[in-house]
C-alpha positions, 0 to 999 in steps of 0.5 A: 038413256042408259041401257043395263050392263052387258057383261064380257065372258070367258070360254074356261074351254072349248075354243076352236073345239066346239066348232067340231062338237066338243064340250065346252064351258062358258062363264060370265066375267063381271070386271068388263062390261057395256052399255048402250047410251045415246050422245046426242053431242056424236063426241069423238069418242062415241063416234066410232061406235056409233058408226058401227051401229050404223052399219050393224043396223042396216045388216039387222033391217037384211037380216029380218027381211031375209029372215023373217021366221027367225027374228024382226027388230024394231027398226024405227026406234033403232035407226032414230037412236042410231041418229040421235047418237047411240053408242056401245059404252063398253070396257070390254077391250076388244080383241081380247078373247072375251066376248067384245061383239058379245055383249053388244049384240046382247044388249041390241037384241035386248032393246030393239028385238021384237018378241024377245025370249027374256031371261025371267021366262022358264029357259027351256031348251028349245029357247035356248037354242033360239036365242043363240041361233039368233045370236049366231046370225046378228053376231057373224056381223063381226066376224064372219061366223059366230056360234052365237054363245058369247051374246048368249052368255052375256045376255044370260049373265049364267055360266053355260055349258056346250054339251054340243051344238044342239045341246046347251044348258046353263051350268052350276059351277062350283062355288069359289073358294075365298083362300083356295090356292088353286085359280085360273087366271088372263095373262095379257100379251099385248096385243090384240087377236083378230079372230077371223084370220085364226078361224081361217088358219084352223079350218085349213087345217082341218083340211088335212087328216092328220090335223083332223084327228089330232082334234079329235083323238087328243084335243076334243077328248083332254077338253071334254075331260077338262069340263067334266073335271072342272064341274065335278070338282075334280082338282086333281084329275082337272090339272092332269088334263090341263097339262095334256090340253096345253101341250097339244095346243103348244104342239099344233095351234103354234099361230095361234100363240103369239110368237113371243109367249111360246117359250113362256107356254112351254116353262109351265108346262115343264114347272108344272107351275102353271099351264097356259092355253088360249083364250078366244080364238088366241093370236093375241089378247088374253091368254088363260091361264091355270094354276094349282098354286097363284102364289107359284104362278105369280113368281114365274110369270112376275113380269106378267101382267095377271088377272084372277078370274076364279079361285078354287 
């Protein structure tokens, strides 16, 4: 058996914003992906994977009976996979900010929910909103609570934009330029984020007022701009934006930013040669970066590792 391709995806913006109902802009991202497949042989490799769908499928069987309304699973065929040897094959790395559970939780729900919404249907609204309400519910097995929109965004393959909560569409972004010099780009550091520890740090601080407002007053505004910038085209007004987010980031999400990149955050906001801001809910993996001119941005950060994601 060997399921269809799950991809990961990337939040251009939004993270930790939307939690307080900014917009945000979701985009699939094809260089990782994930498949379900059954290894009768339980190799070591697979072994791993294929426990964590053990335990993921005994959370569905709670969540369907407690839930009944919102979502029911065919159990059967689901546990006898389980047994035979199903895994998740998936490049997706995990701890990295695109969408790892994600894809995984899309491709359960595309084979074992029952009555599923399929992506060929006409995706109202009201759908939408559905599938990611059971996203959100299937995906919290992971970590904790899930807005639901990185399965959503694998199971569509659509970029997808977050008016807010109640409000999703999928999203025409402005096609690629092949020779554009503008991109945004993944710096790697190194090391994987957890994303539960870093939600709790946030909603801390969101316990205090000051925290609160800085959210609201600088960082939701600069991050609903960025989004309309970004699907308008907008270039020019986009990079002002970015600079503004990225200092605000830099100036009150510092746990979030590994300790050993808040000197490299800082450099591009001051050459203006890049501008860095999280990816996920940061604390490691990949860090996003976006830049006016790659060839520049590759120069600053030679000792970096960069994968483009989308040129313009």
């Amino acid at each position: 058996m060997h399921g269809p391709l799950f991809y990961s995806k990337i939040l251009l913006f939004g993270e930790y914003g939307i939690i307080k109902d900014s917009k945000g802009l979701s985009i699939p991202y094809n260089f990782y992906k994930g498949a379900l497949k059954i290894d009768k042989y339980h190799t070591i490799s697979t072994h791993k994977s294929n426990g964590a769908l053990k335990r993921f499928a005994e959370y569905l069987e709670n969540l369907q009976t407690e839930n009944p309304d919102l979502v029911s699973f065919d159990m059967e065929a689901l546990k006898a996979d389980v047994e035979n040897g199903l895994y998740f094959d998936s490049s997706i790395p995990q701890g990295y900010g695109v969408g790892s559970s994600g894809a995984l939780v899309a491709a359960i729900y595309d084979k074992y929910a029952n009555d599923k919404i399929t992506i060929l249907e006409n995706l109202t609204r009201e759908k939408l909103l559905v599938l990611k309400a059971v996203f959100a519910e299937m995906e919290s097995f992971f970590h904790g609570k899930s807005s639901g929109l990185d399965p959503l965004n694998s199971y569509l393959s659509l970029p997808i934009l977050i008016n807010s909560k109640d409000n999703i569409e999928p999203a025409g972004i402005p096609s690629q330029t092949e020779n554009g010099k503008g991109a945004v780009f993944l710096l790697d550091s190194g090391s994987t984020g957890e994303t539960a520890p870093m939600v709790q740090i946030f909603m801390e601080n969101m316990k205090q007022e000051g925290f609160r407002n800085m959210l609201k007053d600088q960082f939701v505004k600069h991050t609903d701009a960025c989004v309309e910038n970004f699907l308008q085209g907008d270039v020019k007004t986009l990079f002002g934006n970015i600079k503004e987010l990225s200092k605000v980031v830099l100036d009150n999400f510092k746990p979030m930013i590994p300790a050993q990149f808040h000197k490299l955050w800082k450099k591009g906001i001051d050459s203006n040669a890049y501008y860095l801001k999280l990816c996920g809910s940061g604390g490691g993996g990949y860090m996003l970066g976006f830049t006016e001119d790659i060839d520049k941005a590759r120069k600053a950060l030679k000792d970096y590792k960069l994968e483009v994601v989308y040129n313009f």
